[in-house]
C-alpha positions in Angstrom: 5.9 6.2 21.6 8.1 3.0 21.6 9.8 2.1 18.6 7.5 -1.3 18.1 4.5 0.8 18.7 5.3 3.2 15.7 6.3 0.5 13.2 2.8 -1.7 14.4 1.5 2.5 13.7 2.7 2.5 10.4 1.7 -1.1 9.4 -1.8 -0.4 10.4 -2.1 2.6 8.6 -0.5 1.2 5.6 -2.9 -1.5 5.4 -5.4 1.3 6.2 -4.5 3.2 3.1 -3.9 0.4 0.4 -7.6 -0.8 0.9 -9.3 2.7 1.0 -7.5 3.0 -2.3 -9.1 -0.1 -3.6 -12.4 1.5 -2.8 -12.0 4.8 -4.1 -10.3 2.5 -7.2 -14.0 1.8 -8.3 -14.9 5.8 -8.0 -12.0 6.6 -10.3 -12.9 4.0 -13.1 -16.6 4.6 -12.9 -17.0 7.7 -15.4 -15.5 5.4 -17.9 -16.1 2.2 -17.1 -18.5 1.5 -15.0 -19.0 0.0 -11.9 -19.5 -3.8 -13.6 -18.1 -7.2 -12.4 -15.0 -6.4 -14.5 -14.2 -3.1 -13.0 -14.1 -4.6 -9.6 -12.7 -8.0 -11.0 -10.1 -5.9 -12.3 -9.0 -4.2 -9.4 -8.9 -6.9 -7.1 -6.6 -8.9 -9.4 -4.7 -5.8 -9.8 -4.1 -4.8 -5.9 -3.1 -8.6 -5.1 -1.0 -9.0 -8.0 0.8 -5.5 -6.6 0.8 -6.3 -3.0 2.5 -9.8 -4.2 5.0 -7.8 -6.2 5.6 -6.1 -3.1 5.5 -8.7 -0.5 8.9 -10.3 -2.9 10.7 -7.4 -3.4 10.3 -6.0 0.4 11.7 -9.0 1.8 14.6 -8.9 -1.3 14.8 -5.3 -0.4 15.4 -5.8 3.5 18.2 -8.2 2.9 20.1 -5.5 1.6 20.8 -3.0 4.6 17.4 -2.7 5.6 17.3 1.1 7.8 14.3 3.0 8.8 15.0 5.6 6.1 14.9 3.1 3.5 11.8 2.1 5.5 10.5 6.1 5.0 11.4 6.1 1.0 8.8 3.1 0.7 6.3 4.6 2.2 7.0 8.1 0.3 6.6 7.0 -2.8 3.1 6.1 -2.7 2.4 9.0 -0.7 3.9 11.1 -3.6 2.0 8.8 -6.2 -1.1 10.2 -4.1 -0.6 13.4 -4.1 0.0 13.9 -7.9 -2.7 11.4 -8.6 -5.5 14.1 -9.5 -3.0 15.1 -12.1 -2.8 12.4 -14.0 -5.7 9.8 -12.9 -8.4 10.8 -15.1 -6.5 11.6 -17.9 -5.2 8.2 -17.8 -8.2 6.7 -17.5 -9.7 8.6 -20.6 -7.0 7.0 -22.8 -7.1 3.9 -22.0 -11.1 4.2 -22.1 -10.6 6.2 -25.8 -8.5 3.3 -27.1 -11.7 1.1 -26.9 -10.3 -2.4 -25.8 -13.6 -3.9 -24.6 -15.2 -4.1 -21.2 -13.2 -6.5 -19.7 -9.2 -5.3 -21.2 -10.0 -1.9 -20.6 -10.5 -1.6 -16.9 -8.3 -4.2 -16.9 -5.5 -1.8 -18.5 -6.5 1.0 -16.8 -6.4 -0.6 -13.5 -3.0 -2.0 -14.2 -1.7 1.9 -15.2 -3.1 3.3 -11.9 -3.1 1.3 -9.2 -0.2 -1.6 -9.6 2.9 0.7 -8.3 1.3 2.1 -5.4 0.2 -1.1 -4.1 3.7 -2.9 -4.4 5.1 -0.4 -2.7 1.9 -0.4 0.3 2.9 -4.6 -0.2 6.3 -4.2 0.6 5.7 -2.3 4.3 5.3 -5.5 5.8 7.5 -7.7 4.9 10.2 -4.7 5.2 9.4 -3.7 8.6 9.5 -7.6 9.7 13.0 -7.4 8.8 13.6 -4.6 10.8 12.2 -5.4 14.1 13.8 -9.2 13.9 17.1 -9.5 15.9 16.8 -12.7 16.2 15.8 -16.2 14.8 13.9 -17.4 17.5 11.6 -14.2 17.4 10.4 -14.1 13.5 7.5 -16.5 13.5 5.8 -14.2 16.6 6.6 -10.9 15.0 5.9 -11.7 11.3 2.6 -13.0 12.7 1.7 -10.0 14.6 3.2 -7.2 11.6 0.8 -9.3 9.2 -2.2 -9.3 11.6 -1.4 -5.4 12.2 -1.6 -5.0 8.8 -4.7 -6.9 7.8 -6.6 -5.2 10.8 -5.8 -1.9 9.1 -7.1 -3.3 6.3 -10.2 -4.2 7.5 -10.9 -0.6 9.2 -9.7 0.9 5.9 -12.2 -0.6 3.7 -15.0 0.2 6.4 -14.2 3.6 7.2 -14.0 4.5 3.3 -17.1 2.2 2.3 -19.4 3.2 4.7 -17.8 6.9 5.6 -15.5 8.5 4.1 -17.2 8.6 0.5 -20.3 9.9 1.8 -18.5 12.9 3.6 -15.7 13.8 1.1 -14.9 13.5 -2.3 -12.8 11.3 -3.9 -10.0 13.5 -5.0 -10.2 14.7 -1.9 -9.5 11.3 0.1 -7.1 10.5 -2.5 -4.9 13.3 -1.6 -5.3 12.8 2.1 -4.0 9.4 1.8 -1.1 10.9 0.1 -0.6 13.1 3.1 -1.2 10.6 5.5 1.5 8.6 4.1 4.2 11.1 3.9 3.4 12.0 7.5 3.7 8.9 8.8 7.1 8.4 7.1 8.8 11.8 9.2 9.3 10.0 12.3 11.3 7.3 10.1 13.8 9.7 8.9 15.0 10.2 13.0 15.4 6.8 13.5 19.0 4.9 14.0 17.2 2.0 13.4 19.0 -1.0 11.9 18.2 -4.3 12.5 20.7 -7.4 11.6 19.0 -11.1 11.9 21.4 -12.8 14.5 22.1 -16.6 12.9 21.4 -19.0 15.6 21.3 -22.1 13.3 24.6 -24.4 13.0 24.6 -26.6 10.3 
């Protein structure tokens, strides 16, 4: 596997991942909340506002000696997030549910508690990895394009596979923690890399 066909890998599977965890969002908040308008309002808003979060600080991240291990501690995280999330998902959710906010503040809240740090760091893949595989000015606007398109493809696959698959065959814990796994898997190959990428200024002014 070329080195452009495992960082297109990973962007597809990170796209993959932060939608099937917008699905399985609604399955989480359900006991409490409900499956209503504002629960699905709510998440939404949530996973945009993190995968803007995300799309800023990956390309303020990747300014700063971007490597491919760097690249493998984004993606970690969330997988780690993932894996403990049984632990501490429902108990979250049953606070902020106990605290009685209303139907629209409390999936809100909870939403917010669960689901905002994983998807800034799934946000920041892209925009990271861009940086990587640019070594040159006259190359971004084609790469950029094609990471992003990777990355909303997976996306797209994600939300189908989970939506109209996954669920029925598996539980929800149980996908959760194999998004956790896929995640930290995908991230090994990263750690072998010598891969450092410095954008070459062609631009006099």
């Amino acid at each position: 596997m070329t080195m452009s066909t495992l960082i297109n890998f990973i962007v597809f599977i990170c796209g993959a991942v932060v939608m099937s965890f917008e699905i399985l969002g609604s399955r989480v908040l359900a006991p409490n909340f409900g499956n209503s308008i504002f629960v699905w309002g709510s998440l939404i808003s949530v996973f945009l506002a993190g995968l803007s979060a995300g799309y800023y600080l990956g390309g303020k991240f990747a300014d700063i000696n971007p490597s491919a291990k760097k690249l493998a501690l984004i993606i970690v995280i969330p997988g780690f997030l993932f894996l403990t999330f049984p632990l501490y998902g429902a108990s979250v959710s049953d606070w902020i549910f106990m605290k009685d906010l209303g139907i629209r503040t409390g999936p809100l809240a909870a939403s917010t508690a669960l689901f905002f740090l994983p998807a800034v760091f799934l946000g920041a893949v892209s925009p990271y990895t861009a940086r990587l595989v640019i070594c040159s000015l006259h190359t971004s606007g084609s790469t950029i394009g094609k990471l992003y398109a990777v990355s909303t493809f997976g996306s797209i696959i994600g939300t189908l596979l989970t939506s109209f698959y996954l669920i029925a065959v598996a539980g929800v814990k149980t996908l959760i923690l194999s998004l956790g796994g896929v995640l930290i898997l995908i991230s090994l190959p990263l750690l072998f890399l010598n891969l450092k990428c410095d954008l070459v200024e062609r631009t006099k002014y």
